[in-house]
PALUM-375226 format. One record per residue (C-alpha): x, y negated, z; residue in one letter; chain; residue number from 0. Coordinates in Angstrom, 3 decimals. Example, Ala and Ser with C-alpha at 12.3 -4.5 7.8 and 13.67 -1.06 7.14 Angstrom:
+----------+----------+----------+------+-----+-----+
:        x :        y :        z : type : mol : seq :
+----------+----------+----------+------+-----+-----+
:   12.300 :    4.500 :    7.800 :    a :   A :   0 :
:   13.670 :    1.060 :    7.140 :    s :   A :   1 :
+----------+----------+----------+------+-----+-----+
This chain:
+----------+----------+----------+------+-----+-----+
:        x :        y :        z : type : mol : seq :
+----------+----------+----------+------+-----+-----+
:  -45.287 :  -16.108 :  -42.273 :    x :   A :   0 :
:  -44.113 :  -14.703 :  -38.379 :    x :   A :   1 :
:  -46.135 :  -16.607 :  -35.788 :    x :   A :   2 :
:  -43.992 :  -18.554 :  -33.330 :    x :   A :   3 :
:  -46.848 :  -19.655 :  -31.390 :    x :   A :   4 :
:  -48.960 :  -16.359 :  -30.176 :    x :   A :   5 :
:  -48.897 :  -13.362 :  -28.035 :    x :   A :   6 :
:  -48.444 :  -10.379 :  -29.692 :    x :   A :   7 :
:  -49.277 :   -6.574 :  -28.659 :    x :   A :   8 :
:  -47.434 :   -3.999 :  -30.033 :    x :   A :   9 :
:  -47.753 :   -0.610 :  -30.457 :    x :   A :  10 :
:  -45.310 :    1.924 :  -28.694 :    x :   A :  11 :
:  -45.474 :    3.236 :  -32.471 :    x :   A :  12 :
:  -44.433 :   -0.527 :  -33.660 :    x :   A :  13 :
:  -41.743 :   -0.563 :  -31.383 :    x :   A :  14 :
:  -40.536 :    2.787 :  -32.135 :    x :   A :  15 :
:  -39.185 :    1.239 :  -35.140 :    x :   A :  16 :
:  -36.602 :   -0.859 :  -33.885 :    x :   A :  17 :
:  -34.555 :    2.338 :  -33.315 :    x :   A :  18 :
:  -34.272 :    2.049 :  -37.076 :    x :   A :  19 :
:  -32.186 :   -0.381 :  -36.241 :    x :   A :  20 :
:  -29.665 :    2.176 :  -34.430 :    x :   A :  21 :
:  -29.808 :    4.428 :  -37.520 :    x :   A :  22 :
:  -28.990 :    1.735 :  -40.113 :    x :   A :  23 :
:  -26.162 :    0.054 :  -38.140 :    x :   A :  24 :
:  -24.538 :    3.173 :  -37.385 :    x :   A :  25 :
:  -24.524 :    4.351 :  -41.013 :    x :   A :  26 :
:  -23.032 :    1.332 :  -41.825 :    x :   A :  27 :
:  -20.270 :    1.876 :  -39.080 :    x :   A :  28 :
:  -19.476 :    5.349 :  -40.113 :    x :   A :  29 :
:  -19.571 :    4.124 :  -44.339 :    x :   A :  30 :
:  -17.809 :    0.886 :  -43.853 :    x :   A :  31 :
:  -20.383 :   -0.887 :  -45.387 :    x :   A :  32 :
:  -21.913 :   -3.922 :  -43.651 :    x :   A :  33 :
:  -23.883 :   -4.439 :  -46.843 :    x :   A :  34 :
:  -26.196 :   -1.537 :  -45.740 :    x :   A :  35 :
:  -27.122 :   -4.121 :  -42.381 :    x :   A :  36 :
:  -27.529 :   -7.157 :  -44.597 :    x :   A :  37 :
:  -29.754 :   -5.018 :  -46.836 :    x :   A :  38 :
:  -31.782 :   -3.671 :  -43.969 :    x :   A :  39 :
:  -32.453 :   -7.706 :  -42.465 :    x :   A :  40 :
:  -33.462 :   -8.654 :  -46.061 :    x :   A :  41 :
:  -36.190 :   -6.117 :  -45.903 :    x :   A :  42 :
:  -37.074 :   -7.288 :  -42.682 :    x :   A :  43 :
:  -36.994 :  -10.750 :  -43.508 :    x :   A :  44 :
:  -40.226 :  -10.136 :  -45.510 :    x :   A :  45 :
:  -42.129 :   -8.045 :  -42.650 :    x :   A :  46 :
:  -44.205 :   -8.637 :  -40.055 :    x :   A :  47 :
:  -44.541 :   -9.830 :  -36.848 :    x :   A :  48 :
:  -41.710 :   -7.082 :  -35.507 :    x :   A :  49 :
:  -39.155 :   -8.165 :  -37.863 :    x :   A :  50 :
:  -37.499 :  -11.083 :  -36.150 :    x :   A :  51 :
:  -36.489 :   -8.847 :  -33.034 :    x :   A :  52 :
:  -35.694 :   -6.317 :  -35.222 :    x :   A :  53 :
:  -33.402 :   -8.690 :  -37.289 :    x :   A :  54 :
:  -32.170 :  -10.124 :  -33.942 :    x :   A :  55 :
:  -31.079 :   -6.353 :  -33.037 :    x :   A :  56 :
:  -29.517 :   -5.693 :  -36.177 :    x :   A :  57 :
:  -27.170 :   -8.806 :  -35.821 :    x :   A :  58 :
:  -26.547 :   -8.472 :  -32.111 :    x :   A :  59 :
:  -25.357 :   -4.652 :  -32.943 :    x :   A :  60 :
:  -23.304 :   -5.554 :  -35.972 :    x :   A :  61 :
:  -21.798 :   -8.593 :  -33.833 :    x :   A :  62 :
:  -20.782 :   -6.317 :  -30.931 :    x :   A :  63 :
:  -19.403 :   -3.716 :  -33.742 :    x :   A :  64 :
:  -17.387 :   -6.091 :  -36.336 :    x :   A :  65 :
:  -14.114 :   -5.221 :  -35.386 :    x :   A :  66 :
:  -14.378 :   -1.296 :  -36.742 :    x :   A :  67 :
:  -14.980 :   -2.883 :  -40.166 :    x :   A :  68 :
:  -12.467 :   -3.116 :  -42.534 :    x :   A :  69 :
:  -13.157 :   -7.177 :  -42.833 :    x :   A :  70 :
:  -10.905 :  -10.286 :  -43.041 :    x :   A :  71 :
:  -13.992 :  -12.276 :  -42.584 :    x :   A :  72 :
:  -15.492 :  -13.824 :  -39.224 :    x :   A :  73 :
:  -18.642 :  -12.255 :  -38.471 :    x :   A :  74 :
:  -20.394 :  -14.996 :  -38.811 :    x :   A :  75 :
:  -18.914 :  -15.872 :  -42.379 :    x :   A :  76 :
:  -20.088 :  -12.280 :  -43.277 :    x :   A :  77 :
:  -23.513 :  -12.509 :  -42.017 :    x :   A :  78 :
:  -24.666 :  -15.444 :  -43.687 :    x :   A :  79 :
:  -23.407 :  -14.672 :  -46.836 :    x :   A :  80 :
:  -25.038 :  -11.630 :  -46.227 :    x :   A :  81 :
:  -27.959 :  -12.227 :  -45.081 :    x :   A :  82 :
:  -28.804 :  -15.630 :  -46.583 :    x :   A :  83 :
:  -29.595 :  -16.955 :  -42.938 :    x :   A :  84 :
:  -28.392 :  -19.919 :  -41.855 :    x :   A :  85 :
:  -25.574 :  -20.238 :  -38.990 :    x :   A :  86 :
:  -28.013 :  -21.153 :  -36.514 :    x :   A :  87 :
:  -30.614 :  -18.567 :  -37.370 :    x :   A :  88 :
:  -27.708 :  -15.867 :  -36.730 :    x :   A :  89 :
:  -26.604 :  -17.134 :  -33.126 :    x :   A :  90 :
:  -29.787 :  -18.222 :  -32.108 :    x :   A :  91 :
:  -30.861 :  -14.272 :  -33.020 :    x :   A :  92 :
:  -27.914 :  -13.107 :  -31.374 :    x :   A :  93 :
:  -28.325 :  -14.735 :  -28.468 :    x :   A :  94 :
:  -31.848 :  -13.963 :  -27.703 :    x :   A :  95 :
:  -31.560 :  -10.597 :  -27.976 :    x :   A :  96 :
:  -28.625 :  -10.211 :  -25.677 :    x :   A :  97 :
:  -30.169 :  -12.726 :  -23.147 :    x :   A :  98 :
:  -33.931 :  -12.042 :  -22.941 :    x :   A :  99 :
:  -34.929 :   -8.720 :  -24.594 :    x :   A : 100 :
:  -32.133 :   -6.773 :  -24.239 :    x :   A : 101 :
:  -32.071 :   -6.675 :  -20.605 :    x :   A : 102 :
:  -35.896 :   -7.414 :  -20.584 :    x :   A : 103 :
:  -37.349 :   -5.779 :  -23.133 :    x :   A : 104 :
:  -40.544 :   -5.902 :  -20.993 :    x :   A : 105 :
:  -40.796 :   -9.611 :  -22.715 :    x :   A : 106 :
:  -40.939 :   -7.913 :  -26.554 :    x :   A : 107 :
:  -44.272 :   -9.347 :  -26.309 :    x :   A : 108 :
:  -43.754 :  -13.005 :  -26.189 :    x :   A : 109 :
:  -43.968 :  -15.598 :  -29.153 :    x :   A : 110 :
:  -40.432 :  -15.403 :  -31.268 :    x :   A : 111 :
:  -40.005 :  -19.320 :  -30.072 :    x :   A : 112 :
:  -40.669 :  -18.439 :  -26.136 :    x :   A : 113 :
:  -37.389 :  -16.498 :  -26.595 :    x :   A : 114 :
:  -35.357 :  -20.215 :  -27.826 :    x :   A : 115 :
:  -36.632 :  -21.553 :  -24.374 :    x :   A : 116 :
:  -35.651 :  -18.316 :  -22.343 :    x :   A : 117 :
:  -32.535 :  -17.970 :  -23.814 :    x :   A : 118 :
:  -30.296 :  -20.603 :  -22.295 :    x :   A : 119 :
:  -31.519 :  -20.770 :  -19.041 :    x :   A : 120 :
:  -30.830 :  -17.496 :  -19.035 :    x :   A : 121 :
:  -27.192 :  -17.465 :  -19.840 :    x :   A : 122 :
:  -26.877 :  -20.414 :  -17.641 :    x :   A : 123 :
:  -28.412 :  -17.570 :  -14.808 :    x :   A : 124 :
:  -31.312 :  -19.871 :  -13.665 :    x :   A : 125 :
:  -33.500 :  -17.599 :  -14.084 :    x :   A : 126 :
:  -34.503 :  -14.902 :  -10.955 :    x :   A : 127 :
:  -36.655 :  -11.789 :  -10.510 :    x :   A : 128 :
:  -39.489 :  -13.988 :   -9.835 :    x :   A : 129 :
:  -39.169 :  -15.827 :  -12.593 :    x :   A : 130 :
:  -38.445 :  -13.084 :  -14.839 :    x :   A : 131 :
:  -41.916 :  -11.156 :  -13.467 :    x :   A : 132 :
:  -43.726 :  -14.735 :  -14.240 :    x :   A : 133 :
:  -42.295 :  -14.598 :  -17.760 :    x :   A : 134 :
:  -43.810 :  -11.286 :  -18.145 :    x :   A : 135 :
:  -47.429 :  -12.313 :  -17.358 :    x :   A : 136 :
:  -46.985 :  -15.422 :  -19.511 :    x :   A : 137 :
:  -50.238 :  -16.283 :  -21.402 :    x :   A : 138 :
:  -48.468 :  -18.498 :  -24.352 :    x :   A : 139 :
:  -45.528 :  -20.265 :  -24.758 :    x :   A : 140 :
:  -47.042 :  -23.151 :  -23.149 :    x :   A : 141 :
:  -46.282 :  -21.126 :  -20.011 :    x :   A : 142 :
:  -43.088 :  -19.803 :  -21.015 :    x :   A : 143 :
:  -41.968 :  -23.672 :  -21.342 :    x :   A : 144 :
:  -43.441 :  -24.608 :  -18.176 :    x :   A : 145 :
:  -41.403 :  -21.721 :  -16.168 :    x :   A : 146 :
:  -38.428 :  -22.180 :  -17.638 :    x :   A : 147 :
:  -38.402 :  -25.815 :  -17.228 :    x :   A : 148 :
:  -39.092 :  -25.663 :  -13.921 :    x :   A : 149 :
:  -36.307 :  -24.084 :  -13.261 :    x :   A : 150 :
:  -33.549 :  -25.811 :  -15.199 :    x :   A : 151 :
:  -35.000 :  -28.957 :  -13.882 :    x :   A : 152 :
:  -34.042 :  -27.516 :  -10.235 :    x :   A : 153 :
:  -30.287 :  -28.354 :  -11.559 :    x :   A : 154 :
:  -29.144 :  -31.455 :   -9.960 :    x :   A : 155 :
:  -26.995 :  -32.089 :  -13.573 :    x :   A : 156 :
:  -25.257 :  -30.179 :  -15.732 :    x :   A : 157 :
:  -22.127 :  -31.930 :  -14.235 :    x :   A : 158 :
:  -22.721 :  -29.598 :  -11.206 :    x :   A : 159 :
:  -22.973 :  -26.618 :  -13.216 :    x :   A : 160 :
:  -21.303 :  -23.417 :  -12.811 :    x :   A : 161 :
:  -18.977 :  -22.061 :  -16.044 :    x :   A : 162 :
:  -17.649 :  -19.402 :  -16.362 :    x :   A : 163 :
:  -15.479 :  -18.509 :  -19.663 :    x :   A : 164 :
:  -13.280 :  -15.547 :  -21.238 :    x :   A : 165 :
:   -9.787 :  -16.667 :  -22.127 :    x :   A : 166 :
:   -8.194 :  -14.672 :  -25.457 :    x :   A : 167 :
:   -5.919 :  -12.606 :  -23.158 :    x :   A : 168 :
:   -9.025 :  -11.236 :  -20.720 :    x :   A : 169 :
:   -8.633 :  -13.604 :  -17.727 :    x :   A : 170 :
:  -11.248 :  -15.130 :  -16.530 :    x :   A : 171 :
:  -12.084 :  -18.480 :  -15.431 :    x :   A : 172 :
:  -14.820 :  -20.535 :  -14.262 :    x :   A : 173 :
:  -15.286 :  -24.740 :  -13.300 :    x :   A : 174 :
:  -17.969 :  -26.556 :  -11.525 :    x :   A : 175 :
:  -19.431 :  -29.393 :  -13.686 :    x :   A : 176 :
:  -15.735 :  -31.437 :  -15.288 :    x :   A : 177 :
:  -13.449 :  -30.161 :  -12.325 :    x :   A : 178 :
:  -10.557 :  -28.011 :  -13.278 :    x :   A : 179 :
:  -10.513 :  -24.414 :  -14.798 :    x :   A : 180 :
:   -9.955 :  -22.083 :  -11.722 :    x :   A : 181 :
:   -8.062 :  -18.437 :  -12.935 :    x :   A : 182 :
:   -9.753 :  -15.822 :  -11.092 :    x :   A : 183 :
:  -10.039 :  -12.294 :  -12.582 :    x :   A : 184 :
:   -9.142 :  -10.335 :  -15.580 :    x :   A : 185 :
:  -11.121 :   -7.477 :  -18.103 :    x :   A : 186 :
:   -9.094 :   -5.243 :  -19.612 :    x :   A : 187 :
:   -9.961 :   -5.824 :  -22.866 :    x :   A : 188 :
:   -7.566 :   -3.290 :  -24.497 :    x :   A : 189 :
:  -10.259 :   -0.408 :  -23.213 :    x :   A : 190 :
:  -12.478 :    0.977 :  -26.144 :    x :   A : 191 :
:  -14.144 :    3.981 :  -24.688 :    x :   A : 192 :
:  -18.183 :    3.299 :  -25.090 :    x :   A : 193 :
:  -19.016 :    3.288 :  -21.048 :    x :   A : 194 :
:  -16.056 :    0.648 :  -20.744 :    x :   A : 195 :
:  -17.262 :   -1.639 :  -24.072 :    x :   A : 196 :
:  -20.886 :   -1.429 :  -22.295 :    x :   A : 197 :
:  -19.656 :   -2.416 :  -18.630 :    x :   A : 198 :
:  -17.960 :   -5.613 :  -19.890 :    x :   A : 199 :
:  -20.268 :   -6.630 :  -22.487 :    x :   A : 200 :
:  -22.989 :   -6.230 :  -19.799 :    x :   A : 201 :
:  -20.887 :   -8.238 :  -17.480 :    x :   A : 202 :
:  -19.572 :  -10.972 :  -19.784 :    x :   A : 203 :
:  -23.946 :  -11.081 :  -20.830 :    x :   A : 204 :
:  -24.147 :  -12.045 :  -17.252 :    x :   A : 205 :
:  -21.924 :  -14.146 :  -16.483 :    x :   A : 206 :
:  -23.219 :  -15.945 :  -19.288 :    x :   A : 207 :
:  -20.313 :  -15.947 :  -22.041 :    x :   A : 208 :
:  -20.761 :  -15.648 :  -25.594 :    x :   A : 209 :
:  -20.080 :  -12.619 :  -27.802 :    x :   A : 210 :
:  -17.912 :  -14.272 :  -30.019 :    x :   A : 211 :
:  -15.570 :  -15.077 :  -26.575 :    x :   A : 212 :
:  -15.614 :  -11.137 :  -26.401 :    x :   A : 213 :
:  -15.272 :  -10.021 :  -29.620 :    x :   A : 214 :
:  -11.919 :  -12.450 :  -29.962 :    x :   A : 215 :
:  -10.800 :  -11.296 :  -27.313 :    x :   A : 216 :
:  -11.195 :   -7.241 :  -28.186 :    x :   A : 217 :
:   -9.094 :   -8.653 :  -31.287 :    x :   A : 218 :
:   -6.384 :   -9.775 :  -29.916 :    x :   A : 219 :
:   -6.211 :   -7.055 :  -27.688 :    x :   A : 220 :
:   -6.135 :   -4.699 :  -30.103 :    x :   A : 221 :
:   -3.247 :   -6.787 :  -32.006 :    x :   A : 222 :
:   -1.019 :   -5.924 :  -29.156 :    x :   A : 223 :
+----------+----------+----------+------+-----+-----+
C-alpha cells in the first residue's frame, strides 16, 4: 500500500519513468485506443510509491486529449469504467497534477495527501513564491497543512473571493464572493495548434478553472 503520510526521495532514474507516461498516452492518441491508458493505470495501480503521480499524469494527459478520440462518452464516464477508480479518485488526480506538480514538479517529493491540501488553495491562487519555496522544504505533511492553512485562513470568507470561470463560447468572466458575473475577455477556443492548446490551458490552470470548463468548451468550438 502507497504511503500518504511520508517524504519520499526519488531517484532521477525513478522519475525518468513518468515519461512512460508520454509514450503510452500518445500511442493511444495515434491508435484510438484509450484502453491502452486504462491498461497502463491498472499496472500502476499495483506499483509503488511513483505510481499515484504517474496515474495522476496519465489522466491529466488523457483529460486534456479526449476530444481526438473517437468517443461518445464524457471523459469521466470513460475513465472510471476504465480504470475502476472512483469519480473522485479521477478529479482529485487530475487536479493535483495540473495544480501542484505540473507547474512545480520541484514538490514530486511530498506525501500523495500533501498534494489534496495544496491543490485548492492553489487553484484558488493563494498560494505565492514564498509559499511555494516553503512547500518545497516541507518536512511532512504536518507542515504542508500548516502552510497552506495559513494562507487560506488569510481569506476574510469565501464570500469575498475572487472567481473566475470559462463560459461554453470562450468568454470569460469572473465575480467577487455572490455579486454578479462581470464579462471581460474571450479565448479563442477554435485554435488547435499545440503552442496555442498550451498557452490557454496554462492560462485557464491559472486562473484557476477546471479542465472539464476547457475541454467543453474546445467541443463546442469545434462543433461550429
Amino acid at each position: 500500500m502507497i504511503d500518504n503520510e511520508q517524504i519520499v526521495v526519488f531517484t532521477k532514474e525513478e522519475l525518468a519513468q513518468l515519461d512512460k507516461v508520454d509514450e503510452v498516452v500518445d500511442r493511444a492518441v495515434t491508435t484510438a485506443n484509450p484502453d491502452l491508458a486504462w491498461h497502463y493505470i491498472g499496472g500502476l495501480r499495483r506499483g509503488g510509491e511513483l505510481a499515484a503521480r504517474g496515474m495522476a499524469k496519465t489522466l491529466y494527459e488523457m483529460h486534456r486529449r479526449w476530444d481526438v478520440f473517437p468517443s461518445d462518452d464524457a471523459f469521466i464516464d470513460a475513465a472510471i469504467q476504465g480504470t475502476g477508480l472512483s469519480v473522485q479518485t479521477v478529479e482529485k488526480a487530475i487536479d493535483y497534477w495540473a495544480n501542484v506538480l505540473l507547474p512545480h514538479p520541484e514538490l514530486m517529493h511530498l506525501p500523495v495527501g500533501a498534494y489534496h491540501l495544496i491543490a485548492p488553495a492553489a487553484r484558488h491562487g493563494d498560494l505565492d513564491d514564498e509559499d511555494w519555496e516553503a512547500l518545497g522544504n516541507a518536512a511532512s505533511i504536518a507542515d504542508v497543512r500548516e502552510i497552506v492553512q495559513s494562507k487560506r485562513g488569510k481569506r476574510t470568507s469565501a464570500e469575498h473571493a475572487l472567481v473566475i470561470d470559462l463560459e461554453r463560447d470562450g468568454t470569460l468572466k469572473y465575480r467577487r464572493g455572490s455579486g454578479g458575473w462581470v464579462r471581460y475577455g474571450y479565448l479563442n477556443m477554435s485554435l488547435d495548434d499545440v503552442d496555442s492548446i498550451a498557452a490557454i490551458d496554462r492560462s485557464c490552470r491559472g486562473m484557476g478553472i477546471g479542465q472539464e470548463k476547457v475541454a467543453t468548451a474546445r467541443r463546442e468550438a469545434q462543433r461550429r
